[in-house]
C-alpha positions as CSV (number, residue, x, y, z in Angstrom):
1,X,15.0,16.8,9.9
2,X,13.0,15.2,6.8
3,X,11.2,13.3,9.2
4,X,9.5,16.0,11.8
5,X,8.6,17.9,8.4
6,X,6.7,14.9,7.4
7,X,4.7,14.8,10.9
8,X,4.1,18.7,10.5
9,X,2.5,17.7,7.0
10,X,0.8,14.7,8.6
11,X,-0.8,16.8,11.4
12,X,-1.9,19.6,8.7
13,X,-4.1,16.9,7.3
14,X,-5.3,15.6,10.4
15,X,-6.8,19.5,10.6
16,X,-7.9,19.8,7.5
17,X,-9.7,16.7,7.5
18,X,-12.1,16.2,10.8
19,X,-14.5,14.1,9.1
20,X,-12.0,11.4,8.8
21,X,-10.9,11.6,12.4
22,X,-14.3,11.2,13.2
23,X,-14.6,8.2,11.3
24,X,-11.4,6.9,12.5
25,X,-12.7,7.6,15.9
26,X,-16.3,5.6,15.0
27,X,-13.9,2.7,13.7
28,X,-13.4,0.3,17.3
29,X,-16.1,2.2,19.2
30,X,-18.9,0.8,16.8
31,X,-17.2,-3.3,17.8
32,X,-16.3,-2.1,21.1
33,X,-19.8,-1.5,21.8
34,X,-21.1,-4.9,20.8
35,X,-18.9,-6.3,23.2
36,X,-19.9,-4.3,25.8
37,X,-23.8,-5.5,24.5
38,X,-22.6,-9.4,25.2
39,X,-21.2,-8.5,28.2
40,X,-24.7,-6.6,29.8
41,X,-26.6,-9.7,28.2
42,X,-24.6,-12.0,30.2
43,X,-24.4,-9.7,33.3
44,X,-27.6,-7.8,33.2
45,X,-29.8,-11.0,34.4
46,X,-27.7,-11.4,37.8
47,X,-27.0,-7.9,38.8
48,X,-30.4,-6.0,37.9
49,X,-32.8,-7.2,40.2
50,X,-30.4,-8.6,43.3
51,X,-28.6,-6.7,45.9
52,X,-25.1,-7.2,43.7
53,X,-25.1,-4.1,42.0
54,X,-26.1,-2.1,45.1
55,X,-22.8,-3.9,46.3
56,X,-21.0,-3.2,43.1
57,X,-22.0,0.9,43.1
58,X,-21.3,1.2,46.8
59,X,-17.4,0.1,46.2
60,X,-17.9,-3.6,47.5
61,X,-17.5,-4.9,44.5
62,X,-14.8,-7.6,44.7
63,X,-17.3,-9.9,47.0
64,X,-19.9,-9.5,44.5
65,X,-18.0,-10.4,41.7
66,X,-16.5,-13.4,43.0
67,X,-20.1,-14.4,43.9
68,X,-20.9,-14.0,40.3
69,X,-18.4,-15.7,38.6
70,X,-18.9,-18.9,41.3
71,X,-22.4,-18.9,39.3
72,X,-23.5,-21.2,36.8
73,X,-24.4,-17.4,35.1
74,X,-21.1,-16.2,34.6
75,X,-20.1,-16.5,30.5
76,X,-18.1,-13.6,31.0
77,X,-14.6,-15.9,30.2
78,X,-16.7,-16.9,26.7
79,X,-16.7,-13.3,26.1
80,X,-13.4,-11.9,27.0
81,X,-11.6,-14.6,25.0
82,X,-14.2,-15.8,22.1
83,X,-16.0,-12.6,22.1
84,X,-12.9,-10.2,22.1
85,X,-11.0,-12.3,19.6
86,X,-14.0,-11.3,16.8
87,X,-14.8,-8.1,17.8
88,X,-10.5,-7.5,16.8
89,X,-11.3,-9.6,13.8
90,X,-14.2,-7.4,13.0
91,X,-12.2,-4.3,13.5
92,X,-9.5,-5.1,11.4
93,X,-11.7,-6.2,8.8
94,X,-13.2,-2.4,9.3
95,X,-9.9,-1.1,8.7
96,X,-9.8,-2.1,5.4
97,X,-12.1,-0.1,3.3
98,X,-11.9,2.7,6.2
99,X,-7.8,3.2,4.9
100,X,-9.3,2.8,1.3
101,X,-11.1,6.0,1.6
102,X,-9.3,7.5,4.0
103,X,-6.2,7.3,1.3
104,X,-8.4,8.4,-1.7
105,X,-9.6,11.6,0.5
106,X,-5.9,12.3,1.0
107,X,-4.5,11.7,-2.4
108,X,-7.5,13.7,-4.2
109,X,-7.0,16.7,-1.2
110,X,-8.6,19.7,-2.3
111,X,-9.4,18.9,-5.7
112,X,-11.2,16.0,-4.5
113,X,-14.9,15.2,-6.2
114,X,-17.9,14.9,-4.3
115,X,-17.8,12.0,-1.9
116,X,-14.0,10.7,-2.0
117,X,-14.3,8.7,0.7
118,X,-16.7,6.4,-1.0
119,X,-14.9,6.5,-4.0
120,X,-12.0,5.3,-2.2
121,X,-14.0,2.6,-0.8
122,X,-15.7,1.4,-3.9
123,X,-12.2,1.6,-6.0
124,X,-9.9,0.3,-3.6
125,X,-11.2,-2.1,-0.9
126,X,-10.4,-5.3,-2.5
127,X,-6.8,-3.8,-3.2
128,X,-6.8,-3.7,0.5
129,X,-7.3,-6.1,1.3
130,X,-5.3,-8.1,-1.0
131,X,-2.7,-6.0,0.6
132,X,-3.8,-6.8,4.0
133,X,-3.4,-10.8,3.3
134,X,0.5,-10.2,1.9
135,X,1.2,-8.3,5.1
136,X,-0.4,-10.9,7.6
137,X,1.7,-13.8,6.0
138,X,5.0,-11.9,6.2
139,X,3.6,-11.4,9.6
140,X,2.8,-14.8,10.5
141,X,6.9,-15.7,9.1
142,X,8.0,-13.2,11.4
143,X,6.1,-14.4,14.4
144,X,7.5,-17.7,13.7
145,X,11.0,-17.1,13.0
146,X,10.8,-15.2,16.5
147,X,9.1,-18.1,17.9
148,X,11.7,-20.6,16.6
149,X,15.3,-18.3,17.9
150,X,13.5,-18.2,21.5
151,X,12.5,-22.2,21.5
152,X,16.8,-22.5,20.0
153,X,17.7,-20.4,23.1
154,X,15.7,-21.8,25.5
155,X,16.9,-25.5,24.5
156,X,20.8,-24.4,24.7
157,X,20.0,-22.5,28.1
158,X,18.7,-25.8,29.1
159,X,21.6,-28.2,27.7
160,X,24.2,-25.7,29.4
161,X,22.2,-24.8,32.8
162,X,22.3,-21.6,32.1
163,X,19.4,-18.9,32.9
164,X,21.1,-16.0,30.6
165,X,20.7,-17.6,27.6
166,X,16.9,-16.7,27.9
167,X,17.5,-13.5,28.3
168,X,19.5,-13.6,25.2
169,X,17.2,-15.4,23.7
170,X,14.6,-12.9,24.5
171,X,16.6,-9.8,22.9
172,X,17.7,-11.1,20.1
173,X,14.4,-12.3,19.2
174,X,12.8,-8.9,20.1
175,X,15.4,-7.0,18.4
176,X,14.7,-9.3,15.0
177,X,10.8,-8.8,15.3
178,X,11.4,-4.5,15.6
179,X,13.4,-4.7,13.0
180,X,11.2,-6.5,10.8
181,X,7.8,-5.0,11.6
182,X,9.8,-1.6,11.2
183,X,10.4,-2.3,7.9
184,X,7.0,-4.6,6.7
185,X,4.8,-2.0,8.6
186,X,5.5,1.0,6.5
187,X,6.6,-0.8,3.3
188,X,2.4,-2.0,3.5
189,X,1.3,1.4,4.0
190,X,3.7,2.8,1.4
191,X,2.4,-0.2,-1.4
192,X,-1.3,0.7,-0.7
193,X,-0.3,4.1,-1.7
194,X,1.0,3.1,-4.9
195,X,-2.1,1.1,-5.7
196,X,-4.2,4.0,-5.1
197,X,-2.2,6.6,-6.6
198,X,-2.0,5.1,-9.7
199,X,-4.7,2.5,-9.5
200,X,-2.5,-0.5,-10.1
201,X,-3.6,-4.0,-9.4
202,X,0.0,-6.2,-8.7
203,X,-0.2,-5.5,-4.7
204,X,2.5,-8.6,-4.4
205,X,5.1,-6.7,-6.6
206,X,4.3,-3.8,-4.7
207,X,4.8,-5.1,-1.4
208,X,8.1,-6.1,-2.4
209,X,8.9,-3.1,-4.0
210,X,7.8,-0.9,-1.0
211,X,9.9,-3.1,1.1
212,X,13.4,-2.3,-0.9
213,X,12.2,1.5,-0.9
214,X,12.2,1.4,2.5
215,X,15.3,-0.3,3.1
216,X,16.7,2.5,0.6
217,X,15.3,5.5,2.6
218,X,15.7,3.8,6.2
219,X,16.2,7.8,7.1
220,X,12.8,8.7,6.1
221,X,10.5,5.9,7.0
222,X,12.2,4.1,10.1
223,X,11.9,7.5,12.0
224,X,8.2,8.2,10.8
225,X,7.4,4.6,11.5
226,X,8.4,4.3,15.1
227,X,7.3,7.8,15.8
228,X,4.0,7.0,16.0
229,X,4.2,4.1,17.3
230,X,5.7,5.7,20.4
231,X,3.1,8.2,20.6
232,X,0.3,5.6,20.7
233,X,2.0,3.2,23.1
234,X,3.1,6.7,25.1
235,X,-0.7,7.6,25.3
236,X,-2.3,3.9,26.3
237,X,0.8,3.6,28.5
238,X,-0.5,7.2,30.5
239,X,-3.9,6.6,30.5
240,X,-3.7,2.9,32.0
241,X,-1.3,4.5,34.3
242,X,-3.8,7.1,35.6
243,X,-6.1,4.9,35.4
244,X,-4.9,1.8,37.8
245,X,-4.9,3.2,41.1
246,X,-8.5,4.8,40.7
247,X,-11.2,2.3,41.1
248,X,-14.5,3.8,40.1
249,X,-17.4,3.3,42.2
250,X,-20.3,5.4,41.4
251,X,-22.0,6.2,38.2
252,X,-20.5,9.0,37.9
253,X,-16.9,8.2,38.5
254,X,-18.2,5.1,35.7
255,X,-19.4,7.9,33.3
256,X,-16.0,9.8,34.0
257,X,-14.2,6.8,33.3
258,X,-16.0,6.0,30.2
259,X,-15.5,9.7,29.0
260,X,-11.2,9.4,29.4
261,X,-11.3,6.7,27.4
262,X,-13.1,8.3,24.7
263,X,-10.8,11.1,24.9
264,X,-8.1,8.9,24.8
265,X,-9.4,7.1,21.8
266,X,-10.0,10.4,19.7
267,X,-6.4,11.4,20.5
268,X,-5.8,8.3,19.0
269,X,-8.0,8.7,15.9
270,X,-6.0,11.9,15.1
271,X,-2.8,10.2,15.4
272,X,-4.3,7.3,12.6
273,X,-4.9,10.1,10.0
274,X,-1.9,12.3,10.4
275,X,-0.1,9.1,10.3
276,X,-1.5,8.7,6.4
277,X,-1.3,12.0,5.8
278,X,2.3,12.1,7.3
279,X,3.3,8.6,5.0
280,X,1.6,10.0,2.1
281,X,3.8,13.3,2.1
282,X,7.0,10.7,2.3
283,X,5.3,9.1,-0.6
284,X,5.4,12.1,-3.1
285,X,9.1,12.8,-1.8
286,X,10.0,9.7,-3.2
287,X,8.1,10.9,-6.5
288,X,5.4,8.8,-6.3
289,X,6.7,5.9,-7.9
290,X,4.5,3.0,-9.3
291,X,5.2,0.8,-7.2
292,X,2.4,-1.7,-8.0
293,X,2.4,-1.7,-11.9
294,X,2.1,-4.6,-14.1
295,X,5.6,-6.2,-15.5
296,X,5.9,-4.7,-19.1
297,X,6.7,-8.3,-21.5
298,X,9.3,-6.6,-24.2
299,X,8.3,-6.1,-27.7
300,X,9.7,-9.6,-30.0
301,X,11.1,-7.6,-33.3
302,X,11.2,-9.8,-36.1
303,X,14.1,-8.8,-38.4
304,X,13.0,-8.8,-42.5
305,X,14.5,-10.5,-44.9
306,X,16.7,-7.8,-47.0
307,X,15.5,-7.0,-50.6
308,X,16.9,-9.7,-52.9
309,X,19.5,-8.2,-56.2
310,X,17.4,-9.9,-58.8
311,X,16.1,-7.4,-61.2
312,X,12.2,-6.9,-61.5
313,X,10.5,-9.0,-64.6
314,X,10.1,-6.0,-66.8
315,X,13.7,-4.9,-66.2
316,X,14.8,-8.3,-67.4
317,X,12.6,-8.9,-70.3
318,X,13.7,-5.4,-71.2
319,X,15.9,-6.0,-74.7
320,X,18.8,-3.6,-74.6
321,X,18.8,-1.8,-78.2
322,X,21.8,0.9,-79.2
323,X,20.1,4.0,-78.8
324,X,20.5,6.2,-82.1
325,X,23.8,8.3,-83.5
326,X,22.6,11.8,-84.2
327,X,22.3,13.6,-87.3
328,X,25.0,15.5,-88.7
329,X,24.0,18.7,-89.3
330,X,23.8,20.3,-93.1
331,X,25.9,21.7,-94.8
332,X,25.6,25.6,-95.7
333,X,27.0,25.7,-98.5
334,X,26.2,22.5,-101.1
335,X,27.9,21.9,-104.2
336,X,26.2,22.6,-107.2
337,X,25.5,19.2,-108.9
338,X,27.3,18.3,-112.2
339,X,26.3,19.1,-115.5
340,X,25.1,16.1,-117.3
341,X,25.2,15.7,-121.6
342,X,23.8,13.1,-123.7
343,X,25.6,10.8,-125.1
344,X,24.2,12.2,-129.4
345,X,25.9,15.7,-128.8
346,X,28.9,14.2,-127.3
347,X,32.5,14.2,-130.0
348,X,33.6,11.4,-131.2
349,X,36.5,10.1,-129.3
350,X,39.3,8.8,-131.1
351,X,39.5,5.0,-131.7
């Protein structure tokens, strides 16, 4: 299938390209950590130098806790909500000129010049990030035509005393959300490759024009698409699952803890590259169309005037003379001319 050729291609490039999974990987571990920095500022002062942590690395830590979060101390709520809210703000702004040279690096492959990755970044960030704000409205109109069909349910459910209708409601709205983000979430991807490919500017057009390519080749994209989606919700899904019933309770079983997740998040970095590399090989099977380039305006022709009849000046001034009969030609042979007398010698005529 055209699809599972385009993840072999997309996992070729995840090899050849480690540097960018590393950098893919450094991506949320550089926000996660300042989280983790607001959260020890806020918990340091009340666990370091009380009998709480002894508590906490002994495995009673539910009584210490609630202890703590009794205390005037505890801004840990400010954190999770406020203080994970930017830190995701701050990632996705990461993203941005991340993909940018992650792209260029791809497109340029082995015939790249030195330093693609910031060439990517320098040429193609604010591309991106134009990009990024098209995507998030048709995001925000998705989110709310959702919104609106469950609110419609829920309010005939109610008028008709009926519980199903929710569960209706429910499905249809997730059904129209899939199907939307499975077609907006590649059709972005697909226009950013355009604008770097080509280094066009109209990202809008583009967007719309990656949108009808994908509705065109639902074959190709729709199977990519949701691919790896699955195999990032598949690998969160199994570590949180292996994860829940173990509780850690040393240092050690912390450290071991911290290490799964790392693994977990470098598995996860692979799958971000091979993903481009996997959307940029669907790309050039489409033959790399220019998606993002500027509306040509058609050339105005101005027809001439056709050349008037009238003679030129000196044509007309011109006076039109018989042209001359030619010579005849002599004669051979001439006559000899007459003899002539005078008129003393001549005899007298008769009167």
């Amino acid at each position: 299938m055209t699809f599972l050729r385009l993840l072999a291609d997309g996992s070729r490039a995840a090899k050849r390209h480690p540097r960018l999974v590393l950098i893919a990987y450094l991506v949320p571990l550089l926000p996660a950590a300042l989280l983790v920095g607001m959260a020890h500022a806020t918990i340091a002062p009340a666990f370091d130098y009380s009998l709480f942590a002894q508590k906490v690395l002994d495995g009673s830590w539910l009584a210490a806790w609630q202890d703590f979060a009794a205390s005037p101390a505890n801004h840990m709520s400010v954190i999770l909500r406020s203080g994970a809210m930017f830190v995701l703000l701050l990632t996705a702004l990461i993203q941005i000129p991340v993909s940018a040279g992650i792209v260029e690096t791809l497109i340029e492959g082995e015939a790249a010049p030195e330093h693609p990755f910031l060439t990517g970044v320098a040429q193609h960030t604010w591309r991106f990030a134009r990009s990024a704000v098209w995507f998030l409205v048709a995001a925000a109109l998705t989110a709310g035509a959702v919104g609106g069909i469950v609110a419609l349910f829920f309010k005939v459910a109610e008028k008709q005393s009926n519980a199903r209708l929710d569960l209706v409601g429910f499905a249809v709205a997730a059904f129209l959300g899939v199907a939307i983000f499975a077609v907006i979430g590649p059709a972005y991807d697909l226009s950013r490759l355009a604008a770097a490919r080509h280094d066009d500017r109209k990202t809008l057009r583009g967007f719309f024009h990656a949108i009808w390519a994908v509705l065109r080749h639902p074959g190709i994209f729709l199977p990519l698409y949701a691919s790896f989606v699955l195999l990032i919700v598949g690998l969160h899904l199994g570590y949180y699952a292996a994860r829940s019933p173990w509780t850690p309770a040393t240092a050690a079983a912390i450290l071991a803890l911290f290490l799964a997740q790392q693994i977990v998040m470098a598995v996860r970095a692979v799958f971000h590259v091979a993903f481009w590399g996997a959307e940029l090989a669907a790309y050039r099977t489409l033959g790399e169309p220019r998606l993002c380039e500027k509306r040509k305006r058609p050339l105005i022709v101005v027809d001439e005037p056709a050349p008037s009849a009238v003679p030129a000046p000196e044509a007309a001034t011109e006076l039109s003379l018989p042209e001359p009969s030619a010579a005849p030609p002599p004669d051979p042979w001439p006559e000899p001319p007459s003899p002539t007398t005078d008129d003393v010698f001549s005899p007298p005529t008769a009167s």
